[in-house]
C-alpha positions in Angstrom: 0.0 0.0 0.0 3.2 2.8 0.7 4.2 1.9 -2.4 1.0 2.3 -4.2 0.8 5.7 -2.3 3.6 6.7 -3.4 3.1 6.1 -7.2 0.0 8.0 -7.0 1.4 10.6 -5.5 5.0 10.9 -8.3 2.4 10.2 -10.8 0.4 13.2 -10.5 3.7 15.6 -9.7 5.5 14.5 -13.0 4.4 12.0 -16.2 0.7 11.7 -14.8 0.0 15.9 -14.7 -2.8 16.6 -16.5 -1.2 20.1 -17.6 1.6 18.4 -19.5 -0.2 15.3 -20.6 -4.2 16.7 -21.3 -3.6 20.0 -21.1 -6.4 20.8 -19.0 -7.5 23.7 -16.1 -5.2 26.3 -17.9 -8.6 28.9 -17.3 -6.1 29.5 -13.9 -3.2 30.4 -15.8 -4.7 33.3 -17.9 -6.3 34.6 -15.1 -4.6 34.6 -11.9 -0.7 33.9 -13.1 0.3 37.7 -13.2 1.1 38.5 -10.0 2.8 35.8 -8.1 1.1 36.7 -4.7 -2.4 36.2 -6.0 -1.5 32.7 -7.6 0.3 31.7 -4.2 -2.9 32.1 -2.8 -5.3 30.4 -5.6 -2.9 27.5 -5.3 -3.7 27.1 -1.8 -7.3 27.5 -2.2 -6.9 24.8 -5.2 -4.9 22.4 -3.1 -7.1 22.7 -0.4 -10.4 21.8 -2.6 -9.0 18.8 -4.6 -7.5 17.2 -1.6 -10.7 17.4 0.7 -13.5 16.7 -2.0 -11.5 13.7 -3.7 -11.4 12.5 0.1 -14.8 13.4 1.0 -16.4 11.7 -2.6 -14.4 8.4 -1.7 -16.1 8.7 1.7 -19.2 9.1 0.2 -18.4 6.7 -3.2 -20.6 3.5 -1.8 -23.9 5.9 -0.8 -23.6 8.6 -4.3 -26.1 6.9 -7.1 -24.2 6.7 -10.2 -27.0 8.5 -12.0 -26.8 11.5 -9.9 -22.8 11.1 -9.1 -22.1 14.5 -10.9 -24.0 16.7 -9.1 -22.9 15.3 -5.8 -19.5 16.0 -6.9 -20.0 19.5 -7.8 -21.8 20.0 -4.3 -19.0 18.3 -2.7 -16.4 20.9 -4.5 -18.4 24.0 -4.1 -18.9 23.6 -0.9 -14.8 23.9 -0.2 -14.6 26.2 -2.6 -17.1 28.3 -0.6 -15.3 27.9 2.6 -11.7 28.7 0.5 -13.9 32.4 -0.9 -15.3 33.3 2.5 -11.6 32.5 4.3 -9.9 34.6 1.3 -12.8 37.5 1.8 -11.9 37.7 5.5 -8.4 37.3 6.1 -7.1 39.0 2.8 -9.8 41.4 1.1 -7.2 43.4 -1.0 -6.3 39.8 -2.4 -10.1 38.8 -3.0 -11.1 42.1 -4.6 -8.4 41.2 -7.2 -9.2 37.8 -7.7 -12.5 38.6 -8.1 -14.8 36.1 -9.1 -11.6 33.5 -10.1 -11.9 32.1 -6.8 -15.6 30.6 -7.6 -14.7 29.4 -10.9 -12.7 26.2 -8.8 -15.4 24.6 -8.8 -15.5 24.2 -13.1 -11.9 23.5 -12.8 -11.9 20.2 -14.9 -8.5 18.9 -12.7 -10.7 19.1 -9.4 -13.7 17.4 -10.9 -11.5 14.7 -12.7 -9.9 13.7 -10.0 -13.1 13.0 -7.9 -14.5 11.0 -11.2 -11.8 9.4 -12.1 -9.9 8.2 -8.8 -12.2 9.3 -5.9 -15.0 7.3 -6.7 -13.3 3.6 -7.1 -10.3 3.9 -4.5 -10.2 4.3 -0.6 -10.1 7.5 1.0 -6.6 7.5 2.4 -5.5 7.1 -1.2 -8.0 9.6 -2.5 -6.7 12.2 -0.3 -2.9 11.6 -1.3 -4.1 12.2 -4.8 -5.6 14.9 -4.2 -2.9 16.3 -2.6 -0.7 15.7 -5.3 -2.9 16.6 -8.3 -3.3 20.1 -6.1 0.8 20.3 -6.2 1.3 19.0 -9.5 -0.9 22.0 -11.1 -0.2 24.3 -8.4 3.6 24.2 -9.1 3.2 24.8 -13.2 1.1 28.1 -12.5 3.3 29.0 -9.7 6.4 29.0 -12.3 4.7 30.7 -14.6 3.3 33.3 -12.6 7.2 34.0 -11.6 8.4 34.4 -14.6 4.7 36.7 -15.9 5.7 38.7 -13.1 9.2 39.1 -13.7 9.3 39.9 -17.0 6.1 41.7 -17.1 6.7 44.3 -14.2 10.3 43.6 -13.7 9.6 42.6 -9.9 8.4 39.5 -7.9 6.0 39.5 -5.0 6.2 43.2 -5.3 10.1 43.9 -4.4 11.9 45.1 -7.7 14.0 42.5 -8.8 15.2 44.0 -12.6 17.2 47.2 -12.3 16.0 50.6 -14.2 17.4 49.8 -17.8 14.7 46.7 -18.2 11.8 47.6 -20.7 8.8 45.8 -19.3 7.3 43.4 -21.6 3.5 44.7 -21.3 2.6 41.0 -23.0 3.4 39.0 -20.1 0.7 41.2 -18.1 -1.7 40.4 -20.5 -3.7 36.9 -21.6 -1.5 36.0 -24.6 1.7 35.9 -22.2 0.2 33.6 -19.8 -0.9 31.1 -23.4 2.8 31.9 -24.3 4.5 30.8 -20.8 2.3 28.0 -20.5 3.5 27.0 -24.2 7.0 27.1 -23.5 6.9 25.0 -19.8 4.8 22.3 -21.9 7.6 22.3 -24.6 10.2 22.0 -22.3 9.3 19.8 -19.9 8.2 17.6 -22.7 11.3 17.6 -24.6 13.1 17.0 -21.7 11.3 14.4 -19.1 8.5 13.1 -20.9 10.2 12.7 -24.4 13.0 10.5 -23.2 11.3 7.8 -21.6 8.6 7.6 -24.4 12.0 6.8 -26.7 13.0 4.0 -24.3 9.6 2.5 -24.5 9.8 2.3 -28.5 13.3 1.0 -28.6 
């Protein structure tokens, strides 16, 4: 069983992330991956949702009817994600008013909910929450880079403190949508050509 737990958990951190493999929940990195504070926080929000519903649906997996198994799932997420707004709202309101309504929009996050269909409802819970966990990290860590280098090279500064002396020319692209499509690009390309590629060649020899 530590072994399985492990695998799940490596698996979602590296060749099993759905960002490099399906491309999917990149809504996050166009919206939230300008400013490296604000995606510090959506992460944690994130994290905080997929591990606790993917726990709570395999808590639930033997009572949910299949027929009505989505909805239950998207209660189960919106719920979190509702206690996630309300602790953002009251411990950080400069943060929320510039997230906005991003914060809500968790719960269409196709990672959260494919995690809960696709491992939640036919493992144990201990697992569930592990992967989770580590589908949380594995996205959390792409937008985090991403947002560090949007940042950078988009106001010269991270987290706020200037880090890019007076003769750098802000590239005004990186604040904006296409930069995030462009960062997001690049990552894929890169960690593609250099993790995944190699072991798919091993495979076909």
């Amino acid at each position: 069983m530590r072994g399985k737990t492990k695998k799940v958990f490596l698996e979602n951190l590296g060749r099993g992330n759905p960002v490099f493999i399906q491309i999917l929940g990149i809504c996050s990195t166009l919206a939230v991956t300008n400013v490296l504070k604000n995606t510090v926080i959506m992460c944690c929000g994130l994290v905080f949702t997929t591990t606790l519903s993917n726990f709570t649906v395999s808590l639930l997996r033997r009572w949910i009817p299949s027929r009505i198994r989505m909805m239950v799932e998207v209660l189960i997420i919106a719920c979190y994600v509702i206690i996630v707004d309300i602790a953002i709202k009251a411990t950080l309101p400069d943060i929320s008013r510039q997230l906005g309504p991003y914060v809500g929009l968790i719960i269409t996050n196709c990672i959260v909910m494919g995690r809960t269909e696709a491992f939640a409802l036919s493992n144990p819970p201990g697992l569930s929450l592990v992967d989770g966990f580590s589908s949380g990290l594995g996205y959390s860590y792409v937008l985090l880079i991403i947002a560090f280098f949007r940042e950078l090279l988009g106001s010269g500064s991270v987290w706020g403190v200037r880090m890019l002396g007076n003769w750098w020319v802000n590239w005004s692209i990186m604040v904006m949508a296409p930069g995030a499509f462009f960062m997001l690009a690049v990552f894929i390309w890169i960690v593609k050509g250099s993790i995944l590629k190699p072991d798919q060649d091993k495979k076909g020899t």
